[in-house]
C-alpha positions as CSV (number, residue, x, y, z in Angstrom):
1,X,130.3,167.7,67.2
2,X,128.0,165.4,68.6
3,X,125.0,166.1,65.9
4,X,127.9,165.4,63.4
5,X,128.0,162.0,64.9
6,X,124.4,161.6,65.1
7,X,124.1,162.6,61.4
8,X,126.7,160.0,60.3
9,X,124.9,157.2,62.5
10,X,121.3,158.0,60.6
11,X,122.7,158.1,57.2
12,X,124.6,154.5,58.4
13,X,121.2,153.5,59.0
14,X,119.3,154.6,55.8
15,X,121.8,153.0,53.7
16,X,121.3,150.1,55.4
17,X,117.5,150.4,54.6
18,X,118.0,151.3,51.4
19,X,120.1,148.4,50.9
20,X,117.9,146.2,52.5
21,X,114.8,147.7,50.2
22,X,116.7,147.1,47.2
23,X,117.5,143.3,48.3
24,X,114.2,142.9,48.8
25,X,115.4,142.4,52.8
26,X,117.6,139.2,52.0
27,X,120.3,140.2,54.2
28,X,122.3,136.9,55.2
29,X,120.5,136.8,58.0
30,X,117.2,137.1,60.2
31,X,115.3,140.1,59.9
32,X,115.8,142.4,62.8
33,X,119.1,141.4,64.1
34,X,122.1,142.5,63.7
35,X,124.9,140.9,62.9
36,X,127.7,139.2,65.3
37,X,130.0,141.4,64.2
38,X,127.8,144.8,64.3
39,X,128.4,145.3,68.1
40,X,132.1,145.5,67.9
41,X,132.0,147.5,64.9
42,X,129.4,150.5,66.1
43,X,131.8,150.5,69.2
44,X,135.2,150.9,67.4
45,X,133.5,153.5,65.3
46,X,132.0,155.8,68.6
47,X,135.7,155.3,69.9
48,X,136.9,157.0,67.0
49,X,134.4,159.7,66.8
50,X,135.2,160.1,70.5
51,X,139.3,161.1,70.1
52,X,140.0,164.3,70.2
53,X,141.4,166.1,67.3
54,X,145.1,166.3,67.1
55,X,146.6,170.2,67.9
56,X,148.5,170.0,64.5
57,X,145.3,169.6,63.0
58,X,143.6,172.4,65.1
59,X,146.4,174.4,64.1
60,X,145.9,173.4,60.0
61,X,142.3,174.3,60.3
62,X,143.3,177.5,61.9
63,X,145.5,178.2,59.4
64,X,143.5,177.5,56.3
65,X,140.5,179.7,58.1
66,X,142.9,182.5,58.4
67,X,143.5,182.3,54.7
68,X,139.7,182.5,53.6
């Protein structure tokens, strides 16, 4: 699960690249730092990534492999 995450955090990154490419890197704000709010936001996300799936889901996704 974790490579999931780590696959999820690089595309995050490239889009923000891209995007930056495409703005000619005129983000809002000096280049190289993040902004206030990025922190707080990368955390939430990795707290979220972090939960563990609920056993009704398990159970769904056992159910629908069952039917494959």
């Amino acid at each position: 699960m974790k490579s999931d995450k780590n696959k999820v955090g690089k595309d995050c990154s490239d889009n923000a690249e891209l995007s930056s490419q495409q703005t000619g890197g005129k983000s809002g704000h000096r280049t190289g730092q993040k902004p206030e709010w990025a922190n707080g936001l990368r955390q939430l996300y990795d707290s979220v990534v972090e939960e563990p799936l609920p056993d009704s889901f398990k159970d769904l996704l056992a159910r629908l492999d069952d039917k494959s």
